[in-house]
N, C-alpha and C positions, 0 to 999 in steps of 0.2 A: 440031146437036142441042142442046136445053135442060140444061143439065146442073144438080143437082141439090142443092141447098143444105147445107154441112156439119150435122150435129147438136147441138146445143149443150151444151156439157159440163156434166156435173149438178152441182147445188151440193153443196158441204164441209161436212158436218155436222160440231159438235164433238163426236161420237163419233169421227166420220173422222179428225179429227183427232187427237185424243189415242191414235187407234192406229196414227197414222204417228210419232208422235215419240217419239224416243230415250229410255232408260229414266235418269232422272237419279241420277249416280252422287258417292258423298261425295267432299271435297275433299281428297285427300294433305297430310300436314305434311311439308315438304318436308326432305330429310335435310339437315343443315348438320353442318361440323367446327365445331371451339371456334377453328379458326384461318380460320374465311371471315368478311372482311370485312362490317361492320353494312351493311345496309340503309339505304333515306332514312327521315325522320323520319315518311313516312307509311306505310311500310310498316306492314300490322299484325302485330302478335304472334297467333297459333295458338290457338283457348282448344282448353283442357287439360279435358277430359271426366275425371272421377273419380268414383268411388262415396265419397254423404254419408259420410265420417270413416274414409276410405279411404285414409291419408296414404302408404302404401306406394304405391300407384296413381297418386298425384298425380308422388311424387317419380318414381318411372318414366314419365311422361310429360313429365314437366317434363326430365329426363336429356334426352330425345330433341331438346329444342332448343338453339338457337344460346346459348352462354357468357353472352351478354351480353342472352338475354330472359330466362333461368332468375328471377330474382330479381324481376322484374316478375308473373310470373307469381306466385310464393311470395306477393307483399305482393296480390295482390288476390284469394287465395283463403279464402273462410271458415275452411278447415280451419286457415288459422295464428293463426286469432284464438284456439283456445283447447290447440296441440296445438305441439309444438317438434319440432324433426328430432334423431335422433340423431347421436351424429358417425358411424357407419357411412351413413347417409341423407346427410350431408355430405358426407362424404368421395365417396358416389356421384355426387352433383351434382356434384364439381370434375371428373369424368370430361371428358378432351379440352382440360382447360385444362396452361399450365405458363408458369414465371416469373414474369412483373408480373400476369400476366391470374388464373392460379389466384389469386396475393397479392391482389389486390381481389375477386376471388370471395368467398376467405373471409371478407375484411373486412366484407364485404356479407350472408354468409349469416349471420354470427354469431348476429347477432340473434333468429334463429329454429332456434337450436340450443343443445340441454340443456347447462346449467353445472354444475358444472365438467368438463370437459374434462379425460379421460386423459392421460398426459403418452403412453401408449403411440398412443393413437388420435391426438394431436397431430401426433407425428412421419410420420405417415399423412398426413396433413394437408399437409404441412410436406414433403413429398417432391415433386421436380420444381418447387418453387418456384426454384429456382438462386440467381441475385442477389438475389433478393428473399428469401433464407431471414430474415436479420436483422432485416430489416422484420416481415414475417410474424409471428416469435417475438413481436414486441414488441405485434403485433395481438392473440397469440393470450394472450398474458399474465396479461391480467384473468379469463380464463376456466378458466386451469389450477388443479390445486388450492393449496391454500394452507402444504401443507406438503412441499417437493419435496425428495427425495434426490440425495446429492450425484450420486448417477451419472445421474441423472434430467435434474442440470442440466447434467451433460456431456454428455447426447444432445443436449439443446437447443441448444449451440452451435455442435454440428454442426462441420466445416469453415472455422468463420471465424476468423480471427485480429486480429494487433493494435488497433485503438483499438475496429471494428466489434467484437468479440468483447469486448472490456472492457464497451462500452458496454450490451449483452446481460447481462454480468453483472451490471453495476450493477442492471438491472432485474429479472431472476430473484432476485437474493441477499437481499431481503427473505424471501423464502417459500421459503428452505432450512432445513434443521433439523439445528441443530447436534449432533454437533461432524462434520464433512466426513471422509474420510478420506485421508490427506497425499498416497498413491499417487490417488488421485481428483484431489486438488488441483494434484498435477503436472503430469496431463495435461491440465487447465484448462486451467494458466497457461504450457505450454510453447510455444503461438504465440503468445503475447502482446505479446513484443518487445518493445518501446518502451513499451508502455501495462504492462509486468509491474507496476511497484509500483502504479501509481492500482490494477489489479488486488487485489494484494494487501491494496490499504488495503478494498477494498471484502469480502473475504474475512475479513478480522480477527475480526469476530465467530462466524463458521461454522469457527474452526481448534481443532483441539485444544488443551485448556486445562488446564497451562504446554504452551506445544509444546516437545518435545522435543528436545534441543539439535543432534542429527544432523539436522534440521531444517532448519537455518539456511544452509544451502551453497543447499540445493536451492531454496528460495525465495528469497533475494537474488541468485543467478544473473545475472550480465550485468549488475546494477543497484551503482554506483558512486559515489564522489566525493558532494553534497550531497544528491543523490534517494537515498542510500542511506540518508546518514542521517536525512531525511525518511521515508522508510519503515520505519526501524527505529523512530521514533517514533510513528507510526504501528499496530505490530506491541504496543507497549507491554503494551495487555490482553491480549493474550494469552501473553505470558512472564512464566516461574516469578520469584517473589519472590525469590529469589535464583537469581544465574549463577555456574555457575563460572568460574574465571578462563579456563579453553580454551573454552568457550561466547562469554567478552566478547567474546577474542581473534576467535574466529572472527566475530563482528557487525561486530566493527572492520574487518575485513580489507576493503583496498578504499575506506576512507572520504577518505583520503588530506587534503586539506586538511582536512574536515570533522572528522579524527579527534578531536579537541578537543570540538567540539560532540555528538557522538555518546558520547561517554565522561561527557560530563557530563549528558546523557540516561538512560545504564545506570548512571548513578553510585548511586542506590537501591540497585540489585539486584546491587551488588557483591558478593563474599564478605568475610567478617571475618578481622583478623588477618594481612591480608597479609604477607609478608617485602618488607624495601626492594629485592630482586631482582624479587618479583613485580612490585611498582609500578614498577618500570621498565619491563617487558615491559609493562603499558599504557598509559606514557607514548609506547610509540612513537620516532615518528622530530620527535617536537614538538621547536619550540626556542622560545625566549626567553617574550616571557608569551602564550602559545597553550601552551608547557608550564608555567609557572607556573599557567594557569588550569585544566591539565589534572590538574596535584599535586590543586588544590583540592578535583578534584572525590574524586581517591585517599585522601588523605592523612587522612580520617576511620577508613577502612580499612583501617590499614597496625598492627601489632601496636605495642604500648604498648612501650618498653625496646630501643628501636632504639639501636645504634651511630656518631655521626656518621661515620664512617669507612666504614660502609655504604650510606651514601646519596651518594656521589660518583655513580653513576650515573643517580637521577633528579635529581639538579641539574645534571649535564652539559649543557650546549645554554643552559641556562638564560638566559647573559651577560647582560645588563641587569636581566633581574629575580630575578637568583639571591638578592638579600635576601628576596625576597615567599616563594623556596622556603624558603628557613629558616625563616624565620617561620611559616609553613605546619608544617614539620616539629617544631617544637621540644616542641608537645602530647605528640609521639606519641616523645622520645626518653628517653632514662635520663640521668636525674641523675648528675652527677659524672661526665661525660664526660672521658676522658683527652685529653694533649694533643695527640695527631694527630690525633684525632675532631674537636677541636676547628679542629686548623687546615686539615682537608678541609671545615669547614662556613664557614671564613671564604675557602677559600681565592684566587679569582680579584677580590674585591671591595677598591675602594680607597676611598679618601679618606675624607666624609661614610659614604658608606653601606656600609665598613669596622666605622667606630667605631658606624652603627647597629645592624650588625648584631654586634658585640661586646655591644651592651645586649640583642641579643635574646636573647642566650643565656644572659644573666644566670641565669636560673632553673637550665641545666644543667650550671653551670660549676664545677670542685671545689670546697671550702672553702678551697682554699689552693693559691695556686698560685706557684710559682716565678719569679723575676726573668725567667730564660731563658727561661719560655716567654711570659711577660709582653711582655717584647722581639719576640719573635717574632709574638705576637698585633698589638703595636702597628706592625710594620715596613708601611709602607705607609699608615699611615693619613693622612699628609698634615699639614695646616693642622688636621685632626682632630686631631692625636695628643696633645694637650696634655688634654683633654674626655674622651679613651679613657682615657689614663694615671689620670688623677683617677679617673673610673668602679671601672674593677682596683682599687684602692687597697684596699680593705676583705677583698679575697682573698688579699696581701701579706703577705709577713711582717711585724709589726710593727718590727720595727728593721734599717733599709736603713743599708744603707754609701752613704759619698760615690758609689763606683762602681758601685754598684747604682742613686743616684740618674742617673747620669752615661747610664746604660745606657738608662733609661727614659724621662731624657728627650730623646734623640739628637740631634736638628737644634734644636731648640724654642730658641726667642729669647729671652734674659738676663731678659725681663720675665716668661716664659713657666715660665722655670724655676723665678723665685720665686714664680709662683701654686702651682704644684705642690708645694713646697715646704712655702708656706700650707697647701695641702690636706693634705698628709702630717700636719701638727701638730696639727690638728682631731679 
């Protein structure tokens, strides 16, 4: 049988066409966390549909993408040429970010976000950044206002302490307004550690002014020996024009070597009139001229009409330079010093600087003094004594006995006697 030729299929019209194919549907922005790894460099970024001057729209669709295109998207939309984000719109944006990643968020979004910046919207900010709080702060710094309270600058430090936390303050503490308050200050400076005084030095200007002497425990805390009294120098502007003597004490407290140089620091703001018991109690535990240089700094201080006999105590330790303490003392004692006064102020000093320190006192020394205590004055003075004796001479009574001369001149050599002698007839 002939069998019969298929039919040959009709042609495709493009009606036909376009009503067999698929209805084309928009492209999905695909959902990403702030923690999925970028993409290759050709990936492209999403554009962000938004209504002209619609910036609430943009930032909600901008939210929707990957951490790390947000910003790209922000720098090539019109709407940032003439309109800034708020920090609520900021703070949306960092949505899904935390640690380093929020911290260069913000660094990044700054730019197009309203200045100045709430210290309260900050710490909004400034949440979930972890390690990188420190950094962040000091990102966000230029932007906060210009006049921060102290409690404002203790939110900012958040959790950090030693040198990191100093170093925060260095940079806030221009743009606090003084005067801070001490319970504020506390809790500043109580993890501060090691970095407390560079702290404090940076606080000086933001403390109450005189700070008040119950003060001084709580901020020199822990800080000791030459940093302490570096930081009490330091602390200068802000203590009262005058201390009183338990104020000094307590700054001293702790200075230990340095007590010398710290005493000569507060020497200004000493009190007036001291008694020679007080000025002991700020000489400390000093000796030889570390206390002599420590008189120096007292002994301006010390009430006029002092006692030689009183002062045993701050010339105690003194040994080698117990002449420079007399000398130091002699302004501030009473004329016509009796003779124990007198021999507590010569008393551990030989030879030379014996008989110098008998001229020192010239000025306080009675009008008349007796052989015996003459004697007594000169015992000791050595190769001196011949130079001392002559000196006393005009405080003598005018008509010595042989054995009065015998007496004063005791060791002194046959040529020695008849200078003295000479001297007496003059």
């Amino acid at each position: 049988m002939q069998s019969t030729p298929a039919p040959e299929a009709a042609p495709i019209t493009a009606k036909t066409a376009l009503a067999k194919k698929p209805p084309r549907s928009e492209p999905e922005t695909p959902a990403t966390s702030s923690s999925e790894p970028a993409t290759t460099a050709t990936s492209a970024i999403p554009e962000v549909d938004a209504a002209p001057g619609d910036i609430n729209a943009l930032v909600a669709s901008t939210k929707q993408l990957r951490a790390s295109d947000r910003v790209e998207v922000l720098q090539k939309s019109p709407l940032m040429e003439t309109q800034k984000l708020s920090a609520g719109q900021m703070l949306s944006l960092l949505s899904g970010t935390g640690n380093s990643q929020r911290s260069r968020l913000i660094e990044n979004l700054l730019p197009f976000t309203e200045q100045p910046i709430a210290v309260a919207d900050a710490l909004k900010l400034l949440n979930l950044t972890g390690d990188s709080w420190a950094s962040t702060v000091n990102t966000l710094n230029p932007a906060l206002p210009d006049n921060l309270k102290d409690e404002e600058v203790l939110a900012l430090l958040g959790t950090t302490s030693s040198s990191s936390r100093a170093r925060m303050l260095e940079s806030l503490a221009p743009k606090g307004v003084a005067p801070f308050d001490l319970a504020i200050v506390e809790k500043i400076l109580r993890p501060m550690n090691d970095s407390r005084s560079g702290a404090i030095r940076t606080l000086v200007n933001l403390l109450p002014q005189p700070l008040p002497e119950d003060s001084f425990g709580m901020l020199l805390t822990s800080i000791n020996n030459s940093q302490r009294n570096n930081t009490i120098e330091a602390m200068q502007p802000a203590l009262a024009n005058t201390l009183t003597l338990s104020g000094t004490l307590k700054l001293l407290e702790n200075t230990n070597d340095s007590w010398t140089s710290t005493l000569y620091t507060l020497s200004p703001r000493l009190p007036e009139n001291l008694t020679a018991a007080e000025g002991a109690q700020l000489l400390g535990r000093t000796q030889n001229s570390s206390r002599s240089r420590g008189l120096e700094a007292v002994a301006p201080h010390l009430a006029a009409g002092l006692k030689g006999s009183d002062t045993e105590a701050m010339l105690k330790g003194m040994n080698d330079s117990w002449y420079n303490g007399v000398y130091l003392l002699v302004p501030r004692l009473a004329k016509d010093q009796d003779s124990a006064s007198i021999l507590t102020l010569l008393s551990p000093t030989k030879n030379s600087t014996r008989r110098r320190t008998i001229e020192a006192l010239g000025s306080v020394l009675p009008a008349k003094i007796s052989v015996d205590d003459a004697v007594n004055m000169l015992d000791g003075t050595g190769d001196s004594r011949l130079s001392a004796a002559i000196f006393l001479l005009p405080y003598l009574p005018q008509q010595l006995s042989q054995q009065d001369l015998d007496n004063l001149a005791g060791n002194l050599s046959k040529s020695d006697r008849q200078r003295l002698v000479e001297a007496m007839k003059r």
